[in-house]
C-alpha positions, 0 to 999 in steps of 0.5 A: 440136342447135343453139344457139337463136338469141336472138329479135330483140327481145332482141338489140335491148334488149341492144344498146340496153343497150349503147348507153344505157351508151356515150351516158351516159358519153359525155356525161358525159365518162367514156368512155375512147379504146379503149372508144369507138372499140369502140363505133363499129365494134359498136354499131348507129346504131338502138340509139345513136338508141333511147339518145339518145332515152331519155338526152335524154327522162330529162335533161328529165323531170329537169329538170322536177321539179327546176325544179318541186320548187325553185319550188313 
């Protein structure tokens, strides 16, 4: 009997996973020379997109209620 291949949608959310992680630390400035350059050989530039994407949407929303919650 062979291993079940993970279905697509998962493989996808992991490497988004992985990608949110790496554009987090990376912008913040945390991401250590061995573990970048891992990731620009493994990581796919759809889930490096994907996590941008969501990391910029999330410093926006923040931004916003932060703005909000200090004005009014």
């Amino acid at each position: 009997m062979q291993p079940q291949a993970p279905k697509p949608s998962t493989v996808f959310l992991r490497g988004t996973l992985r990608a949110l992680g790496a554009v987090a630390t990376a912008m913040v400035g945390l991401r250590r020379r061995q573990d970048r350059e891992r990731d620009f050989t493994t990581l796919k530039l759809q889930h490096v997109v994907v996590a941008g994407v969501i990391v910029a949407i999330a410093i926006v929303t923040l931004l916003i209620v932060l703005v909000n919650r200090i004005a009014g």
